[in-house]
C-alpha positions in Angstrom: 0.0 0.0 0.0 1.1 3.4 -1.0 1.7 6.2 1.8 -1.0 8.2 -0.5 -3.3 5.6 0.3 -2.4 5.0 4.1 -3.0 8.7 3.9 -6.3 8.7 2.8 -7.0 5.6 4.8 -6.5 7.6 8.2 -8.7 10.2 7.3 -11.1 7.8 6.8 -11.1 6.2 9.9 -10.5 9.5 11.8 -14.3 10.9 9.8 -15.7 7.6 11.1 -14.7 7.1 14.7 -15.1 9.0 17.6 -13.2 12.0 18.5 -13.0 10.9 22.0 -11.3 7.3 21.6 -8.3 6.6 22.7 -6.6 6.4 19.3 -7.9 9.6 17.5 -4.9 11.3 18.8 -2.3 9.1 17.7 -3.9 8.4 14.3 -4.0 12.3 14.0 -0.3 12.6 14.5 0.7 9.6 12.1 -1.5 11.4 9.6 0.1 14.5 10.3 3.7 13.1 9.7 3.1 11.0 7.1 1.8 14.4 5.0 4.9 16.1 6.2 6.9 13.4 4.7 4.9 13.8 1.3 4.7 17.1 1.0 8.6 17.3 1.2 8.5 14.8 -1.3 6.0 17.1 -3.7 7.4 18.0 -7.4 7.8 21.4 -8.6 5.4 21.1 -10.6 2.5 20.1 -7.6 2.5 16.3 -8.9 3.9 13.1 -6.8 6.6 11.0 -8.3 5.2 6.8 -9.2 7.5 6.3 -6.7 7.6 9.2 -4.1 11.2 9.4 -3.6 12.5 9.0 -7.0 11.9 11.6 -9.5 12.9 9.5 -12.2 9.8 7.7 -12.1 7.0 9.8 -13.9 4.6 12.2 -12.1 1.6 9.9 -11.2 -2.0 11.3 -11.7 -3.5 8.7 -9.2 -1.6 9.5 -6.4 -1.1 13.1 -7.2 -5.4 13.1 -6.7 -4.6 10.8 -3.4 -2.2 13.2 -1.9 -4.4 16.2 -3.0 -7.2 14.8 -1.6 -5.9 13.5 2.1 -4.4 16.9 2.3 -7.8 19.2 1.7 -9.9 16.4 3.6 -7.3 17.0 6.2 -7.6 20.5 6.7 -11.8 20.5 6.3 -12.3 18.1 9.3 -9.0 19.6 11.3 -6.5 17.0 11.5 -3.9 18.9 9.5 -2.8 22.5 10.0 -3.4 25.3 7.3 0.1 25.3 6.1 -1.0 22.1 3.5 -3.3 24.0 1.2 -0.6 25.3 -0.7 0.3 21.7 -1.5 -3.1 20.8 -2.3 -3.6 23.6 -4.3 -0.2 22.6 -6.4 -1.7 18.9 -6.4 -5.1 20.5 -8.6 -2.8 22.3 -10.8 -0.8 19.6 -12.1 -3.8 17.6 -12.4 -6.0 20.5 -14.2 -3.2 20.6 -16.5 -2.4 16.7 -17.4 -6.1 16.5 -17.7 -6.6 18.9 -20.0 -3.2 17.9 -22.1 -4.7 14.5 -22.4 -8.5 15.3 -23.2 -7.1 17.7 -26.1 -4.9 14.4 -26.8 -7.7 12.4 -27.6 -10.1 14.9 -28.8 -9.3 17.3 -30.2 -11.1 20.6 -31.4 
């Protein structure tokens, strides 16, 4: 399992348990670091490497939505700090803009 997914994972089980058991605070913090680790990890160009740690490997659209989407769900429901809505944001525009490089690929006007 990727870290995107682990990611996205956590904030799944942190929306559906309650915020009063006696793991929501350490399942906060392991989401928390793991999106610290990835966002350090983030390509210039907002996308996440196939394989995060190795920009060799191409940017990956899947786990570039993953990331993006942990990190926005994240803020909404308060497990992360502010500070990762610049990354989000960076994760929409290099999707926006492989999205619309490979729609006018495959149809174009």
């Amino acid at each position: 399992m990727g870290v995107d997914r682990a990611e996205f994972g956590i904030v799944q089980l942190l929306d559906h348990s309650l915020r009063g058991h006696e793991a929501f605070p350490q399942l906060v913090r392991i989401l928390q670091e793991l999106c610290e680790a990835a966002a350090t990890a983030q390509a210039p160009d907002g996308g996440f490497h196939s394989i995060l740690d190795d920009a060799r490997t191409p940017i990956c659209i899947h786990d570039t939505s993953w990331f993006g989407a942990s990190f926005l769900r994240g803020i909404r429901m308060g497990y992360l700090d502010p500070k990762f809505l610049d990354p989000s944001l960076q994760c929409w525009h290099a999707l926006k803009s492989r999205i619309i490089s490979w729609w006018e690929s495959q149809y174009p006007a």
